[in-house]
VOPAGU-2260 file (C-alpha; in pm, 1 decimal, decimal comma):
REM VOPAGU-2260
SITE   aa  ch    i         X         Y         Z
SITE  UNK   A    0    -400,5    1161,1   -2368,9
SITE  UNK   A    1    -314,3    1138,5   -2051,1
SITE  UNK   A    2    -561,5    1135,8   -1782,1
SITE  UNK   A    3    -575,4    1156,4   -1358,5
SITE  UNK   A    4    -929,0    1025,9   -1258,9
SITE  UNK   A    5    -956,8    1032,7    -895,5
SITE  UNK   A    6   -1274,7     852,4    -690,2
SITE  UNK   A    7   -1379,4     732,4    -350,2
SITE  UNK   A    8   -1490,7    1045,5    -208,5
SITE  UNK   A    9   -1820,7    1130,7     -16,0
SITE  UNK   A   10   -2016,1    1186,1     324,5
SITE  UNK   A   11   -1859,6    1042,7     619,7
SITE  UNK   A   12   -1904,4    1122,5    1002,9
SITE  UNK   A   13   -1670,5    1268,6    1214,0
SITE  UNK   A   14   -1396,5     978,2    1298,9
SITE  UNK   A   15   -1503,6     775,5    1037,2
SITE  UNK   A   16   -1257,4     682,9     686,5
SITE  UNK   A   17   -1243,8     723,4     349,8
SITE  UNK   A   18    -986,7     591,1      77,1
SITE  UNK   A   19    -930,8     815,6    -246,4
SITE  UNK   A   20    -791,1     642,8    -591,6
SITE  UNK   A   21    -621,8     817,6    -852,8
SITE  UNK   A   22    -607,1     600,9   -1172,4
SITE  UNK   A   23    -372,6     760,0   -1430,4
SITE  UNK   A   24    -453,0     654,0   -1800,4
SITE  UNK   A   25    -238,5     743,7   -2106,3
SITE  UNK   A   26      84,0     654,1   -2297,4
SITE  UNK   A   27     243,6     915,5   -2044,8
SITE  UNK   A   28     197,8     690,9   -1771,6
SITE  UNK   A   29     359,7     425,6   -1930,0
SITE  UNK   A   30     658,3     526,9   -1675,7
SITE  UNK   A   31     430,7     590,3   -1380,9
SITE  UNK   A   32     683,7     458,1   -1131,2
SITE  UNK   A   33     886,4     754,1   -1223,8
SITE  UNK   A   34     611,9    1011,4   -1123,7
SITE  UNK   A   35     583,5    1149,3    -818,3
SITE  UNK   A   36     179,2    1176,3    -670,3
SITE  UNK   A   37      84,7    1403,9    -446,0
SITE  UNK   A   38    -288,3    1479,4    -318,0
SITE  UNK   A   39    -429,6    1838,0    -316,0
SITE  UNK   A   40    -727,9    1954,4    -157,7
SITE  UNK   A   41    -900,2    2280,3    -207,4
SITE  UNK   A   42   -1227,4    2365,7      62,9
SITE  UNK   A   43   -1457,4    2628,4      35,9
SITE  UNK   A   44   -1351,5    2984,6      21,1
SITE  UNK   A   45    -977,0    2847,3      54,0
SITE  UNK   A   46    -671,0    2858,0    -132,2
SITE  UNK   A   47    -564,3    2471,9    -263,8
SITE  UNK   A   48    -325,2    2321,4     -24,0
SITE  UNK   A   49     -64,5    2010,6       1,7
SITE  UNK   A   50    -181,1    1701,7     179,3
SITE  UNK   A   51      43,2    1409,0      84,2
SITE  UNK   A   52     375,2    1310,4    -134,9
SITE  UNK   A   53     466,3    1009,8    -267,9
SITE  UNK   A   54     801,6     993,0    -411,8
SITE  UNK   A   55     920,9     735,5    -697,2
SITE  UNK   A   56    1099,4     561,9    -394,6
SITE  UNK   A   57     849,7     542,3    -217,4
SITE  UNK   A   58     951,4     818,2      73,9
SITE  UNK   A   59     614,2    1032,1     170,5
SITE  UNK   A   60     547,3    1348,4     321,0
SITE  UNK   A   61     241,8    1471,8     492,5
SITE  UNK   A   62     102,9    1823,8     594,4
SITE  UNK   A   63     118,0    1920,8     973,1
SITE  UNK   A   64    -268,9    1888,5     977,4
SITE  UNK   A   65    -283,1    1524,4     862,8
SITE  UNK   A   66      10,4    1340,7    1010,6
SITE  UNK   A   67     -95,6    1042,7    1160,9
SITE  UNK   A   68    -442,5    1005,3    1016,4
SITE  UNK   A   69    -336,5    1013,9     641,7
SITE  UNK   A   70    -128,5     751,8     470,9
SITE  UNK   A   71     -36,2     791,4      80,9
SITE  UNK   A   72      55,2     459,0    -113,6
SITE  UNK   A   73     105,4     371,4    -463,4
SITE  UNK   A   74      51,3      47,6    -654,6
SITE  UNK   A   75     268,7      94,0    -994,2
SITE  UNK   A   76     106,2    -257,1   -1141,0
SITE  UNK   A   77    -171,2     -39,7   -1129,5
SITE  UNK   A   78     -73,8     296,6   -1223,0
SITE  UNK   A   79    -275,0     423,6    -938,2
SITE  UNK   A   80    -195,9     651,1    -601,8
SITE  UNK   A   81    -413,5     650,1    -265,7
SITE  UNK   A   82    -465,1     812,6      -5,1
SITE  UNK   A   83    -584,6     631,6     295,7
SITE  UNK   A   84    -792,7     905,4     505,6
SITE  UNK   A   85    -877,6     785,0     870,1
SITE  UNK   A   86   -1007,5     983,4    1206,9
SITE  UNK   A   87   -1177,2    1282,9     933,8
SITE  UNK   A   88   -1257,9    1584,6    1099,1
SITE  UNK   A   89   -1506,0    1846,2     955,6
SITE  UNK   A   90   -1231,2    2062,8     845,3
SITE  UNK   A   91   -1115,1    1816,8     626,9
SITE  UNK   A   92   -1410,2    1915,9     402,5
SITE  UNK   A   93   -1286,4    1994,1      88,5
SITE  UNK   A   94   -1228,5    1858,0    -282,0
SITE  UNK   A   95    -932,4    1642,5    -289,1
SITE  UNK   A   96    -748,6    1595,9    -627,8
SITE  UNK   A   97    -408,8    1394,6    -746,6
SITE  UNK   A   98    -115,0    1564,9    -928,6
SITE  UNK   A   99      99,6    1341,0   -1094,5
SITE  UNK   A  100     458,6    1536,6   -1215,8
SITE  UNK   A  101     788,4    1393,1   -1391,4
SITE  UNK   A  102    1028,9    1672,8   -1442,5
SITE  UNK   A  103     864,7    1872,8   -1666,9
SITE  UNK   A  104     546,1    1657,1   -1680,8
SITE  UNK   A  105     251,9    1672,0   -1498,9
SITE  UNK   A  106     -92,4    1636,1   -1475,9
SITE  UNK   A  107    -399,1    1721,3   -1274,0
SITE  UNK   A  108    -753,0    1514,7   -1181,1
SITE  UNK   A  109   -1059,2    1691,2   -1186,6
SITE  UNK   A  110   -1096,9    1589,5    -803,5
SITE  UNK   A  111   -1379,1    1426,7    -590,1
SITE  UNK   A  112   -1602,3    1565,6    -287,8
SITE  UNK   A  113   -1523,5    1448,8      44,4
SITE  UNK   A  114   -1752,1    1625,0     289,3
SITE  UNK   A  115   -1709,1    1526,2     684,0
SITE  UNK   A  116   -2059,6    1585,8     882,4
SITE  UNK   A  117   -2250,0    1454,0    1142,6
């Protein structure tokens, strides 16, 4: 079965970091340098939006609102994506969760909390 488990979220202060894993499990991911991962994150009251992309070759793409402070990596020995979050600002409050998609496959983690406060 597979399975997107992603972790590493929590409080932070303004300016500080965080680094989000998504560990893919299942026979699926057998191929997981084929996949594509991207990072979602849905706040409050707010419609889920794009963060980050991480193509099979490696090329990224960021949203507007996280260029330069967000960097998305892969490790395919792992079968795991990341998402390297520096300079958080409050509005980056949200739950942030990995999609994983192969032409007609994908698959969704349940997400983790990352909540920016002083």
């Amino acid at each position: 079965q597979a399975q997107l488990v992603e972790s590493g979220g929590g409080l932070v202060q303004p300016g500080g970091s965080l680094r989000l894993s998504c560990a893919t499990s299942g026979t699926i991911f057998n191929s997981f340098s084929a996949y594509t991962m991207e990072w979602f994150r849905q706040a409050p009251g707010k419609q889920r939006e794009f963060v980050a992309r991480i193509t099979s070759d490696r090329i990224t793409n960021y949203a507007d609102s996280v260029k330069g402070r967000f960097t998305i990596s892969r490790d395919n020995a792992k079968r795991t994506a990341y998402l390297q979050m520096n300079s958080l600002k409050p509005e980056d409050t949200a739950v942030y969760s990995c999609h994983a998609v192969y032409f007609t496959r994908e698959a969704w983690g349940q997400g983790t909390q990352v909540t920016v406060s002083s």
